[in-house]
C-alpha positions in Angstrom: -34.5 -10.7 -2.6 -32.0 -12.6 -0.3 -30.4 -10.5 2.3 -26.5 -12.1 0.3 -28.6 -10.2 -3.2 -29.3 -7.0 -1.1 -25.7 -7.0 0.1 -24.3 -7.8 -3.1 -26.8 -4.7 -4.5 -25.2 -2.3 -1.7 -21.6 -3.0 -2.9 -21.5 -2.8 -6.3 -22.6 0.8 -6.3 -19.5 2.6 -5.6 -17.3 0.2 -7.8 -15.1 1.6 -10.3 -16.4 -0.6 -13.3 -18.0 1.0 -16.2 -21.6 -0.6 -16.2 -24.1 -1.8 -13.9 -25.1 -5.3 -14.1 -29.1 -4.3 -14.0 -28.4 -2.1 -17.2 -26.6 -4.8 -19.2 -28.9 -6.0 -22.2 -27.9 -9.6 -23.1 -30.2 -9.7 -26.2 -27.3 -12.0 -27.8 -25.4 -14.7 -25.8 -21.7 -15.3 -26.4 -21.2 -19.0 -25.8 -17.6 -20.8 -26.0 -16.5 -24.2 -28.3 -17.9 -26.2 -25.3 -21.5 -23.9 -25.2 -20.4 -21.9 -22.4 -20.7 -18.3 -21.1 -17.6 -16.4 -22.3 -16.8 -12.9 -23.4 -17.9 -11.5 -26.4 -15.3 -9.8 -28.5 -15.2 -6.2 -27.2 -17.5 -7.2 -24.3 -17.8 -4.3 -21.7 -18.0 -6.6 -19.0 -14.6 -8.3 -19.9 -11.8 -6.2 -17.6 -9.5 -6.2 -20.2 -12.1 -4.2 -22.4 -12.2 -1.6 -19.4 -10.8 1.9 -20.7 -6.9 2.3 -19.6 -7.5 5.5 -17.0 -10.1 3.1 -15.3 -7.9 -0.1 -15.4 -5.3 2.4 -13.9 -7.2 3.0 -11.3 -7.9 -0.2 -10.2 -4.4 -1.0 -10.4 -3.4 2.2 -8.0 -6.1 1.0 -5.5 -4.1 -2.4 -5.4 -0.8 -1.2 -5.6 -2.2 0.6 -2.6 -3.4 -2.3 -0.7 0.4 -3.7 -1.2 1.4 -0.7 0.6 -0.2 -1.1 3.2 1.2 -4.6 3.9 4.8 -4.2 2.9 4.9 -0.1 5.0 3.2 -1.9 7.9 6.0 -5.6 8.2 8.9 -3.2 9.0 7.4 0.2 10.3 7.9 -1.1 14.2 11.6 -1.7 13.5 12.4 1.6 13.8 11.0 2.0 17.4 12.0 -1.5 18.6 14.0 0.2 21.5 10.9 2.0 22.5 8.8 -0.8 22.8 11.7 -2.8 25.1 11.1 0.0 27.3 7.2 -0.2 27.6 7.3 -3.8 27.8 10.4 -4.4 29.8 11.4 -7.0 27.2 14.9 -7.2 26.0 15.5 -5.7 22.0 16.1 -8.9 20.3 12.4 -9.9 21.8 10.9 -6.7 20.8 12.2 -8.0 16.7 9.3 -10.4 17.1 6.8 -7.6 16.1 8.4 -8.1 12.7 8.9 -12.1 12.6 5.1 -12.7 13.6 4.0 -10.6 11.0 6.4 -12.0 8.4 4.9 -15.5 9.2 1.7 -14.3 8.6 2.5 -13.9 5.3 2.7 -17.7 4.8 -1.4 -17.6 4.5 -1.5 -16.0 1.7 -0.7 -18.8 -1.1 -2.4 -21.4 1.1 -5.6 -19.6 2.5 -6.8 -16.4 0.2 -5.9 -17.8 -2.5 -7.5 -20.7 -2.9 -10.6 -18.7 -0.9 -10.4 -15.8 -3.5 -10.7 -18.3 -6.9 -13.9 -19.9 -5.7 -15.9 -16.8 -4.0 -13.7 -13.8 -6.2 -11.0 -11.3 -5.5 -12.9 -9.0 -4.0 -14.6 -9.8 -1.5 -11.7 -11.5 0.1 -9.9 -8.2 -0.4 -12.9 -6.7 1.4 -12.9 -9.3 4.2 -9.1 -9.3 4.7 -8.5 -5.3 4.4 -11.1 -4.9 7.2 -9.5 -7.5 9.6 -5.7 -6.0 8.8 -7.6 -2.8 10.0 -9.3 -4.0 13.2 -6.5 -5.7 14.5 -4.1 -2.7 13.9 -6.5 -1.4 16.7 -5.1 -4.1 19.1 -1.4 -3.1 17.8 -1.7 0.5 18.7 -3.4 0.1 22.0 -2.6 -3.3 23.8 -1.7 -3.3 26.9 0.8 -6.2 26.9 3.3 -7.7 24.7 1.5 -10.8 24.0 -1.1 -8.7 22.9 1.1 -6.9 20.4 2.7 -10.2 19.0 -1.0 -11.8 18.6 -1.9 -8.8 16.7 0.9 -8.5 14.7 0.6 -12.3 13.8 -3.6 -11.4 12.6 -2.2 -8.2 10.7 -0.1 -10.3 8.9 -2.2 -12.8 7.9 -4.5 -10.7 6.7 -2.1 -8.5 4.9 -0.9 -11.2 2.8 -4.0 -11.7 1.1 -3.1 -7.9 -0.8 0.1 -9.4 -1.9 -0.8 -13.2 -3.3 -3.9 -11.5 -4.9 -2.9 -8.6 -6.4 -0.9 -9.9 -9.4 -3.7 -11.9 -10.2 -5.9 -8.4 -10.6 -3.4 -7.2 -12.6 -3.5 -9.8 -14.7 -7.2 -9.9 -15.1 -7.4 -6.0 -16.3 -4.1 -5.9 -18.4 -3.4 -8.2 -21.3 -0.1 -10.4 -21.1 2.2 -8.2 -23.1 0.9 -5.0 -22.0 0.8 -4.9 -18.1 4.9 -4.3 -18.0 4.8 -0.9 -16.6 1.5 -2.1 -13.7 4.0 -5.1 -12.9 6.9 -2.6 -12.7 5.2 -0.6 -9.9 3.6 -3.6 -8.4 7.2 -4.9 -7.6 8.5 -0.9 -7.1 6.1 -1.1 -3.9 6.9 -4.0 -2.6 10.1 -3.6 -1.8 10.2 0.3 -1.9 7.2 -0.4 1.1 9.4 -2.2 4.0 12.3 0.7 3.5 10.0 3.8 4.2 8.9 2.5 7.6 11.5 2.6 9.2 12.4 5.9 7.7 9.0 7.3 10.3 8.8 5.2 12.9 12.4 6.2 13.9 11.2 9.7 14.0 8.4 8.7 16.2 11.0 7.0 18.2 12.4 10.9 18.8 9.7 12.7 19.4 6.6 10.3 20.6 6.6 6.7 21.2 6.4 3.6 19.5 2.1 3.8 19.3 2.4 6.5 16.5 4.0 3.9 14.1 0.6 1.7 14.6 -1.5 5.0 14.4 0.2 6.2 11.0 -0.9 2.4 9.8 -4.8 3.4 11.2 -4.2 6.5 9.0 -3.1 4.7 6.0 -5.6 1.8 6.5 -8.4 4.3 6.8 -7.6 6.0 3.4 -7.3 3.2 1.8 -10.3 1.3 3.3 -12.8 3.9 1.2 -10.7 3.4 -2.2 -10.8 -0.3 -1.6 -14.7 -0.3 -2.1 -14.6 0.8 -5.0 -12.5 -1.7 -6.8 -15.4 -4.2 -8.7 -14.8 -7.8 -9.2 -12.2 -8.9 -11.9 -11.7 -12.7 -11.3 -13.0 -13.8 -15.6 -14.6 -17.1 -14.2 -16.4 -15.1 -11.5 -17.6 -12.4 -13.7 -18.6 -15.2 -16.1 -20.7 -16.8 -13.2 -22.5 -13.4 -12.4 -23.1 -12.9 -16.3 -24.5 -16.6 -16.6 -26.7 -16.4 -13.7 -28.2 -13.2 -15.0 -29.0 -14.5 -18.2 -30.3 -17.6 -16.7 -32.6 -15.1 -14.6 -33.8 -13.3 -17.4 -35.2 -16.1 -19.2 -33.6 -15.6 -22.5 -35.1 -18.0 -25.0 -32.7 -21.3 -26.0 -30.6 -19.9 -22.4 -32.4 -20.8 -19.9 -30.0 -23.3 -18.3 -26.6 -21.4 -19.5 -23.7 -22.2 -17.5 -20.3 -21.1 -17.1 -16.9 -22.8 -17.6 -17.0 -22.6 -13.6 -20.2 -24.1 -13.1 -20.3 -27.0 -15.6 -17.1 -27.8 -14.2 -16.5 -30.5 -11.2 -14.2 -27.8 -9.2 -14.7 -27.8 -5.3 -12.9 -25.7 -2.9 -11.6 -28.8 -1.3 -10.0 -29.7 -4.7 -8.2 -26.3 -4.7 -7.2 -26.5 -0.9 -5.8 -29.7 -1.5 -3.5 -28.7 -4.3 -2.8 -25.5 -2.4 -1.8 -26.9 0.1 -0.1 -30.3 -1.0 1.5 -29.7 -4.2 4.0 -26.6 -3.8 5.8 -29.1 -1.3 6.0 -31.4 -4.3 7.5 -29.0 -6.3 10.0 -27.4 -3.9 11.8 -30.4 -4.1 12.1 -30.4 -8.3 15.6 -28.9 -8.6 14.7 -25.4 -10.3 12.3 -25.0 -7.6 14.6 -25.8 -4.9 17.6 -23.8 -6.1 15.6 -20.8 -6.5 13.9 -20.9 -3.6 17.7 -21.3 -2.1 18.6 -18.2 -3.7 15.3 -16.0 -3.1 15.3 -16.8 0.5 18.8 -15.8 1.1 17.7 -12.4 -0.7 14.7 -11.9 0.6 16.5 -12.7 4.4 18.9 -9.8 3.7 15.9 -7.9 3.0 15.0 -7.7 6.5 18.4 -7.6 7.9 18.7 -4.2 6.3 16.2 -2.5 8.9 18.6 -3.5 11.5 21.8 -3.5 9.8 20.9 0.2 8.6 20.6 0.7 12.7 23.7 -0.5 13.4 26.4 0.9 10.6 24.2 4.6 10.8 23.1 4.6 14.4 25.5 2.7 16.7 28.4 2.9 15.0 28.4 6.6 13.9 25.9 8.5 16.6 23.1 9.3 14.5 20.2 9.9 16.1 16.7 7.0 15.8 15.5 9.4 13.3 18.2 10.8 10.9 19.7 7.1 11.8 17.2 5.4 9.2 17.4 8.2 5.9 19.8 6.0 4.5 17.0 3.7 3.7 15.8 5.9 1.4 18.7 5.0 -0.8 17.0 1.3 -1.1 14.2 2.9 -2.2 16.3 4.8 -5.0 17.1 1.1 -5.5 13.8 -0.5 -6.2 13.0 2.4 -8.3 15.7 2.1 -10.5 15.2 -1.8 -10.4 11.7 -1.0 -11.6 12.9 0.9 -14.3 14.9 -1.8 -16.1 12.2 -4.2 -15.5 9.7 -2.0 -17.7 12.3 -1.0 -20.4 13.1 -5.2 -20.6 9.8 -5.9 -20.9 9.6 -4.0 -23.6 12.2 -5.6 -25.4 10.4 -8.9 -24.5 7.1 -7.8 -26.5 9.3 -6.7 -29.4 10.6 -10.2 -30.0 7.1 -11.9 -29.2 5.7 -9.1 -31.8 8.2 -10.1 -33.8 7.6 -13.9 -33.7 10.9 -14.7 -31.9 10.3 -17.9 -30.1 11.4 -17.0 -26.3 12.3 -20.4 -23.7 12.0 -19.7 -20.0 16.2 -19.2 -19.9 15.9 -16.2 -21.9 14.7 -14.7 -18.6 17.7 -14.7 -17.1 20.4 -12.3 -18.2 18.8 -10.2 -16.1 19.4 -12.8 -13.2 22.4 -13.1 -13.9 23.6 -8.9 -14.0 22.1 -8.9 -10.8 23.4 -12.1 -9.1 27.2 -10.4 -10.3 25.9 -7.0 -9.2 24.7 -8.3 -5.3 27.8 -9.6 -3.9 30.1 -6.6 -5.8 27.0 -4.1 -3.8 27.5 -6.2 -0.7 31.1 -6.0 -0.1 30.9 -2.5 -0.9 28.0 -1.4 1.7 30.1 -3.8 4.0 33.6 -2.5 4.1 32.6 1.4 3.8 29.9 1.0 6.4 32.7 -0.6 8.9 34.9 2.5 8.8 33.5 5.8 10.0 36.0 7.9 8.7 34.5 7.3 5.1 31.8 9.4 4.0 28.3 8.4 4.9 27.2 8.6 1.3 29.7 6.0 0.1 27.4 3.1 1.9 24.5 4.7 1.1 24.9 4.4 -2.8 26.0 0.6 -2.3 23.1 0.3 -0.9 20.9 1.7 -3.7 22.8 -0.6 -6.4 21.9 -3.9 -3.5 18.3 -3.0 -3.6 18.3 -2.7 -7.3 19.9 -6.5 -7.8 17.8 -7.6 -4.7 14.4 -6.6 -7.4 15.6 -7.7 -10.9 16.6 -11.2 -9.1 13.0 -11.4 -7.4 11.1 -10.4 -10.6 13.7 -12.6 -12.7 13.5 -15.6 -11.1 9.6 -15.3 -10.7 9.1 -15.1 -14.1 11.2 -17.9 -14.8 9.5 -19.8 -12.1 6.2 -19.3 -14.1 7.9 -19.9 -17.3 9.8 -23.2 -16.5 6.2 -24.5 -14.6 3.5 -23.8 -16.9 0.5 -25.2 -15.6 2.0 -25.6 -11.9 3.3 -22.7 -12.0 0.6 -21.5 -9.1 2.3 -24.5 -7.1 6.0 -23.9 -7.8 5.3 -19.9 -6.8 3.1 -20.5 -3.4 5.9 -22.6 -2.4 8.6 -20.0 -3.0 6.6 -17.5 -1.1 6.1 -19.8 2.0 9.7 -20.5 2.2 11.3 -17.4 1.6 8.8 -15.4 4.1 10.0 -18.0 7.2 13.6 -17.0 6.1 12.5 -13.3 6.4 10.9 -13.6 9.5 13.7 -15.6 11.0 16.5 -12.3 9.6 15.7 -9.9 12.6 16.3 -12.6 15.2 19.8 -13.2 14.5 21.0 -9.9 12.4 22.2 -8.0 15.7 24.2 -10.5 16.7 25.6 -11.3 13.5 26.9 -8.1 13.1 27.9 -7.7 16.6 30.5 -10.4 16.7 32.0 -10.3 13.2 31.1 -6.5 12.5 29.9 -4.8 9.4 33.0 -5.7 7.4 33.1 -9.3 8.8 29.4 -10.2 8.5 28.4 -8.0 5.4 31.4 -10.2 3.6 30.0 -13.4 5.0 26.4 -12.5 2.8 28.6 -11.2 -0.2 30.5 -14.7 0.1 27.0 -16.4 -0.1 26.3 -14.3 -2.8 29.2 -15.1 -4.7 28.2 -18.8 -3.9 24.8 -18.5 -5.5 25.5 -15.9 -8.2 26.7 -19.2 -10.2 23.0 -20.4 -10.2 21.5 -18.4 -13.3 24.7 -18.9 -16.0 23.9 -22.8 -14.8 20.7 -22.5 -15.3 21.1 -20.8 -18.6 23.1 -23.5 -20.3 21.3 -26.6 -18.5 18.1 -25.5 -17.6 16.3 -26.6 -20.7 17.9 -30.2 -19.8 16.7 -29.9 -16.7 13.5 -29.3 -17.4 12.9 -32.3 -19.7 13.9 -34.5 -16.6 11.0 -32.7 -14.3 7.6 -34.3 -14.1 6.3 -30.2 -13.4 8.1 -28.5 -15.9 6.9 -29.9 -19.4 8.8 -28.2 -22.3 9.8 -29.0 -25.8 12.0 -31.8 -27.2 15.5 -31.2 -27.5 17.7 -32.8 -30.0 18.4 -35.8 -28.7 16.0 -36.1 -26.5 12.8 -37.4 -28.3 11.9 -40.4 -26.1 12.0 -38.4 -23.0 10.6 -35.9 -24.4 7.3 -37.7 -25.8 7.5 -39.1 -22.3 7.6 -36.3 -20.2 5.1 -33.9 -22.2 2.9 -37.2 -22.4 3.2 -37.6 -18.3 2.4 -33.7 -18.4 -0.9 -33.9 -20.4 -2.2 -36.9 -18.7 -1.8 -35.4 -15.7 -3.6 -31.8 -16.6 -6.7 -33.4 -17.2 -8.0 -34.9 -13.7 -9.5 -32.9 -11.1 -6.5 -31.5 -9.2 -5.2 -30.0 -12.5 -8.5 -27.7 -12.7 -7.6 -26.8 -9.7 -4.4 -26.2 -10.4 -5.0 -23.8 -13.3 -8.2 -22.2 -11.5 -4.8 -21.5 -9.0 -3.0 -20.2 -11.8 -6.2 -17.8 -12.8 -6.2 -16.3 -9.3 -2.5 -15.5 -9.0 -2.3 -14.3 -12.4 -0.5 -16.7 -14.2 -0.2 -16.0 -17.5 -2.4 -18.4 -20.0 -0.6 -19.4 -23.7 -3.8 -19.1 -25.4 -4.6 -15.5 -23.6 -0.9 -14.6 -24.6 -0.9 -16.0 -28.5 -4.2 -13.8 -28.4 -2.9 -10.5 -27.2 -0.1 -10.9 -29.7 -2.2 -11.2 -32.7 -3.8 -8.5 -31.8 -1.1 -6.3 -30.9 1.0 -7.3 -34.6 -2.5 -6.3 -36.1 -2.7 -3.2 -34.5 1.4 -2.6 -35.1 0.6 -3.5 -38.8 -2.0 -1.0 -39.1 -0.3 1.6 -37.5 3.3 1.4 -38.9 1.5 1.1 -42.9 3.6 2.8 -45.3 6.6 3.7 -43.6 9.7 1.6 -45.1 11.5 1.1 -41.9 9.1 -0.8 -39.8 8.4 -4.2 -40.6 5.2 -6.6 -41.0 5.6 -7.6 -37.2 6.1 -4.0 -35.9 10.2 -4.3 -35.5 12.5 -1.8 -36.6 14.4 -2.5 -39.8 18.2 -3.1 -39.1 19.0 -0.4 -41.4 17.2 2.8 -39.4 
């Protein structure tokens, strides 16, 4: 056996799926409409077959890994002072522990992705776990600055590889209409993450120094480094490799040369670098894509502002200490929570009417988008004017700043989905692009956010935002009565005819389906697979199954119809 076998023997052990690959009998072969590998129905090695309490436990070890990344970009901002001191640097150089990191983030579309799709999910989650851990090492015990900023730059880079990937896990263990509440606390965590940092580093920056922050990181790391282990490889076309060569191995009579999707195919990791990273570029510049990365980058800015805006209304302004300073943040956490609430009781409503047989467009996304793009500005010039007046009580700016967090979350998720929605097959593209963009905007926020808010004040600069706000708030009702218009004039976003519209439309789906079937489209969807784009044939699936299932289970009461709805008249 090869030493890559022996290795590949070692780590499977401890994973947390439910069979052993040397155990699995494939007396009868499950071949596809083209005569390849596939799942059988009810297949045990399929993820989605998995039981629910082991599916949930992969998706707590990933939501895990996310918290790792998101706890560990802002946990130095509340000790930036302290690290001025050792250094001898001046405060605004001492943010750059939080830009580097945020620029690390940019590798995650463009490197692990493309990496994880052609060797699996999880041994780049392996790989890049156990680098974010070793360089934390250099964090907590460099000498010098530049040592600090290098590692912080490595940490990041490697951390992003939990974030881009662990949607596409999710998707892989949880069918398309039933991983609303594992989405819910995927996005809870990653912006709940970034506000408890601060929240104990500024109590470090009390009581130790600014080297505990990095050691409760080595802490975290370490407990999550043995959970990570365990968490077996999900990626379908990779588990569809593993399953072919086995059978190939064993000889099975009329198998012997079996192949996968994957294999037969003419992929190359080249082909998927070069649409990684080529094409979001292409797309940023489509107009949906460009207005919402607009609009994301803006929020996701103020989402980094807030570790040193919090500072200065709660610290500078009314004498709190660097620990008590930062408990306000826990408000934003109140605010992610609630946002994940109404993100899981939406999605609910969503499978109703796919249960139901309601045809959904990507625009029905948005009144969701566009509560929140009302509620953001309304919550900004709130948290601005009561935090610029000490004499009002602390808990007035702490509550806008719970209802801001919640409208910074449904806009993400909203605008994500409707990303995915609007691009279909390039989705992968428009979404890497988005990420790139908006995680340079965040790393740029703590550079400039002191000084903001030093010359025009909280008042002054938090109305500055809340005029932005305003500004873009107009963007989903736009897109909500032209966005299906728009779409039929992009060359990414193929959709249905409108009335009207027919030549264009013949045209642009035409352009569309020409286009998905060279090279660089299979690598585009094997993209789409790793980030966990949702597939239409996967989804029309999963909905026949679940209206069977409804069926079955609501037979004979006469308030519950064929498709699992409520009757109007309960």
């Amino acid at each position: 056996m090869t030493i890559a076998g022996s290795l590949e023997r070692v780590l499977s052990r401890p994973t947390a799926k439910p069979y052993r690959s040397g155990t699995v009998k494939d007396g009868r072969v499950h071949l596809n409409a083209d005569g390849h590998v596939d799942f059988a129905p009810d297949d045990i090695e399929n993820p989605k077959n998995w039981s629910s309490a082991r599916r949930w436990y992969i998706t707590i070890v990933v939501v895990l890994l996310v918290v790792n990344a998101t706890f560990a970009s802002s946990s130095p901002s509340g000790c930036l002072p302290s690290i001025a001191s050792t250094f001898g640097v001046s405060e605004e150089a001492s943010n750059l522990v939080i830009t580097l990191f945020l620029l690390g983030y940019c590798a995650g579309p463009l490197l692990w992705a493309p990496l994880s799709e052609f060797y699996g999910r999880r041994y780049i989650f392996y790989g890049t776990f156990i680098g974010y851990f070793a360089f934390n090492f250099l964090c907590a015990f460099t000498p010098t600055f530049a040592g600090l900023l290098v590692g912080r730059f490595i940490t990041g880079t490697f951390a992003s590889a939990g974030l881009s990937n662990a949607p596409g896990v999710l998707a892989d263990i949880w069918g398309p209409i039933e991983r609303g509440l594992a989405l819910a606390l995927f996005s809870m965590m990653t912006f709940a993450g970034p506000s408890l940092g601060p929240v104990i580093s500024g109590f470090f920056q009390l009581t130790e120094n600014w080297r505990w922050s990095f050691y409760v990181l080595l802490w975290m790391g370490a407990g999550t480094l043995l959970l990570m282990f365990t968490i077996p490889e999900t990626l379908p076309s990779r588990v569809l490799v593993n399953k072919a060569v086995r059978i190939r191995k064993a000889k099975i009579a009329g198998f012997e040369n079996v192949l996968s999707a994957v294999e037969a195919s003419d992929r190359t990791l080249f082909g998927i670098f070069r649409v990684a990273l080529s094409r979001p570029w292409v797309i940023l510049l489509d107009p949906i894509a460009l207005l919402v990365a607009i609009y994301l980058s803006i929020v996701y800015a103020l989402l980094y502002m807030e570790f040193t805006i919090y500072p200065f209304v709660f610290q500078q302004k009314r004498g709190w200490n660097a620990g008590v300073g930062e408990l306000p943040l826990i408000g934003a956490m109140i605010g992610a929570f609630l946002g994940a609430v109404i993100v899981y009781f939406n999605s609910l409503r969503e499978k109703k009417k796919m249960l139901a047989g309601i045809e959904q467009t990507p625009e029905d996304r948005l009144p969701l988008a566009m509560f929140a793009g009302i509620l953001f500005p309304v919550a900004m010039f709130w948290f601005a004017w009561t935090g610029e007046f000490n004499s009002i009580h602390w808990i007035v700016p702490t509550l806008a700043g719970v209802f801001l967090n919640t409208a910074v979350m449904l806009i993400f998720v909203c605008y994500l989905n409707y990303l995915t929605d609007s691009y279909l097959m390039f989705a992968a593209s428009a979404v890497a692009g988005n990420t790139i963009v908006r995680s340079a905007m965040g790393a740029a926020a703590p550079l400039y956010t002191e000084q903001m808010f030093s010359a025009l004040g909280v008042g002054g600069a938090g109305s500055l935002i809340g005029g932005v706000a305003c500004l873009l708030a107009v963007i989903p009702f736009l897109f909500y009565k032209y966005g299906a218009n728009i779409r039929m004039k992009s060359k990414f976003a193929p959709t249905q005819n409108l009335p009207g519209d027919k030549a264009n439309g013949d045209s642009t789906q035409s352009n569309a389906h020409s286009s998905a079937n060279n090279a660089v489209d299979e690598a585009e969807r094997a993209l789409d697979e790793e980030m966990g784009i949702p597939d239409q044939e996967e989804l029309e699936e999963q909905i026949e199954k679940e209206r069977s299932r409804e069926s079955h289970s609501s037979h004979g009461d006469p308030y519950i119809d064929a498709s699992g709805m409520e009757k109007a008249e309960r």
